[in-house]
C-alpha positions as CSV (number, residue, x, y, z in Angstrom):
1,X,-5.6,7.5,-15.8
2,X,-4.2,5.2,-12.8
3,X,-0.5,6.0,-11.8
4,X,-0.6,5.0,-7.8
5,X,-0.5,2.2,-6.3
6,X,-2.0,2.4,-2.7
7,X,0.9,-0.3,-0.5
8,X,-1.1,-1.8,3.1
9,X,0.7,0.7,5.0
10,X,-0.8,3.6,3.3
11,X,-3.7,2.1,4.0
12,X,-3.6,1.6,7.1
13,X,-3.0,5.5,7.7
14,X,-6.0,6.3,5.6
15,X,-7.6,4.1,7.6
16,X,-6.6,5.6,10.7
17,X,-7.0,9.0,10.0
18,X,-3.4,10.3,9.5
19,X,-3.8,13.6,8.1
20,X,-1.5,13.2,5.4
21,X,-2.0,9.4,4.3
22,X,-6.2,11.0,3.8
23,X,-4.7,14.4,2.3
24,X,-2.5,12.3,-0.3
25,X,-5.4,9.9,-1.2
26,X,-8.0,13.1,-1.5
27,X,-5.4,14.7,-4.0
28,X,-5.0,11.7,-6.3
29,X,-8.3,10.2,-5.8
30,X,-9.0,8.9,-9.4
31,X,-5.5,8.0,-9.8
32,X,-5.0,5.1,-7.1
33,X,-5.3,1.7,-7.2
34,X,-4.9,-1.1,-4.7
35,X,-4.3,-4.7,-5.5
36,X,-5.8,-7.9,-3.7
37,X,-2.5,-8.8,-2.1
38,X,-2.9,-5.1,0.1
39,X,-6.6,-5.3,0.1
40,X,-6.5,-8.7,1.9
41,X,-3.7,-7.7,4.2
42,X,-5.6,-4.9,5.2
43,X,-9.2,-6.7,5.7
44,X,-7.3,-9.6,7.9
45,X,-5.3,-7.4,10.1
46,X,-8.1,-5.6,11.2
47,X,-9.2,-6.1,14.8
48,X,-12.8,-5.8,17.1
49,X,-12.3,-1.9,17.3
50,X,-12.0,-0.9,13.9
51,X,-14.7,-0.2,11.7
52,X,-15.0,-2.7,8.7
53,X,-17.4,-1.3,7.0
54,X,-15.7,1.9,6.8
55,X,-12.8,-0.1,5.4
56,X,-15.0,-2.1,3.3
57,X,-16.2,0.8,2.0
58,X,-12.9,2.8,1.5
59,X,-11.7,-0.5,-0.9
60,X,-14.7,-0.3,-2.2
61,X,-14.1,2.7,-4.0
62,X,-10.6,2.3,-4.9
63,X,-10.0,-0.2,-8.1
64,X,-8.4,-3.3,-7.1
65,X,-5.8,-5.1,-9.5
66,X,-5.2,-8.9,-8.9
67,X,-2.3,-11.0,-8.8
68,X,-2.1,-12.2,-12.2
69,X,0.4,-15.1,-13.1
70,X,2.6,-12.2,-14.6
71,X,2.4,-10.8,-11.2
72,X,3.8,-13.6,-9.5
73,X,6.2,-14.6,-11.7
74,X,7.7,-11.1,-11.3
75,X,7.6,-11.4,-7.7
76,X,9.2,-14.0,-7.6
77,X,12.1,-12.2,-9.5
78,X,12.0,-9.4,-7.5
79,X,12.5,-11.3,-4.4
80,X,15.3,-13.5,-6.0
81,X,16.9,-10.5,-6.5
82,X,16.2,-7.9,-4.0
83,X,15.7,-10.3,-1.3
84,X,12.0,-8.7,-0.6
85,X,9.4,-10.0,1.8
86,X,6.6,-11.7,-0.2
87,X,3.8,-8.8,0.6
88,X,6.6,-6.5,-0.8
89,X,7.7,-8.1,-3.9
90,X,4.0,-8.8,-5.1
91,X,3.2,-5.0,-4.5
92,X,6.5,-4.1,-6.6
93,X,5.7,-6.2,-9.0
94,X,1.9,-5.2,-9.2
95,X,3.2,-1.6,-9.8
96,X,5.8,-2.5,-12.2
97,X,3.3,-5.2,-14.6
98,X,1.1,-2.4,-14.4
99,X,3.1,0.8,-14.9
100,X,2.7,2.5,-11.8
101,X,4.1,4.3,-9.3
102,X,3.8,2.6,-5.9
103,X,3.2,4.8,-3.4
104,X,4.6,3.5,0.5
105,X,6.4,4.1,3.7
106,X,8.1,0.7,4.0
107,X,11.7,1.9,3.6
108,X,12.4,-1.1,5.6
109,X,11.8,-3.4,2.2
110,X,12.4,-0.6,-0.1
111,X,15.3,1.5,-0.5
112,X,13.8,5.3,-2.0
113,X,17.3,6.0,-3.9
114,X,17.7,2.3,-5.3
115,X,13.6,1.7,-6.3
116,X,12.5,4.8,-9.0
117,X,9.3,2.8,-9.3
118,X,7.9,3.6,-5.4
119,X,7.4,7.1,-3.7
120,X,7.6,7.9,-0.4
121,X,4.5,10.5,0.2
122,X,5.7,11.6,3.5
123,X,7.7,10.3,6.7
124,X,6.4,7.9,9.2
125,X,4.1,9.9,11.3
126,X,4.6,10.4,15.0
127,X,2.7,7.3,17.6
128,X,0.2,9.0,19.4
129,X,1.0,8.8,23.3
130,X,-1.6,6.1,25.3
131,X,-2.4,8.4,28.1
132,X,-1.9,6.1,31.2
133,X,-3.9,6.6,34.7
């Protein structure tokens, strides 16, 4: 059964090997989802260095809901009422048409003690030092 949705920023540590962003997606493997609106944030953002097929691959494997007219209607709502960024309210309302838990770090858009529909898996891990010559 699906309960998680995977946000872009969860993503994004998968993606760049944070320990716990690959430990959380290892222990609820067949439970996570992403949607297209993450998916395609992800795939754009992604620069020279980084390895797209490893990313390719890593969506690949994960089920990916689209933004359905339900969807967007809901967004809409949601940022009517919240006052959340577009990416944000189309991953809330993702989760919510689709019963799940959406699973993030942006505490920026989303407020852990006001939102019972997200989770925050674990604090925003520590920027690695560029070692400078």
């Amino acid at each position: 059964m699906r309960s998680y949705l995977l946000d872009a920023i969860i993503l994004i540590d998968v993606l760049q090997d944070v320990p716990a962003a690959v430990s959380y997606v290892r222990t609820h493997g067949d439970e996570v989802v992403v949607s297209a609106a993450s998916r395609a944030s992800v795939l754009s953002g992604l620069d020279a260095s980084t390895d797209h097929e490893r990313a390719r691959a890593l969506f690949n494997a994960i089920p990916c809901l689209p933004i359905t007219q339900a969807v967007a209607d809901r967004a809409a709502d949601l940022r009517r009422q919240y006052g959340f960024s577009l990416p944000a309210a189309l991953e809330a309302a993702v989760a919510l048409e689709n019963s799940l838990t959406l699973v993030t770090r942006n505490t920026d858009d989303f407020d852990p003690n006001e939102h019972s529909f997200l989770t925050v898996p674990y604090p925003t891990p520590a920027r690695r030092r560029e070692r400078r010559s």
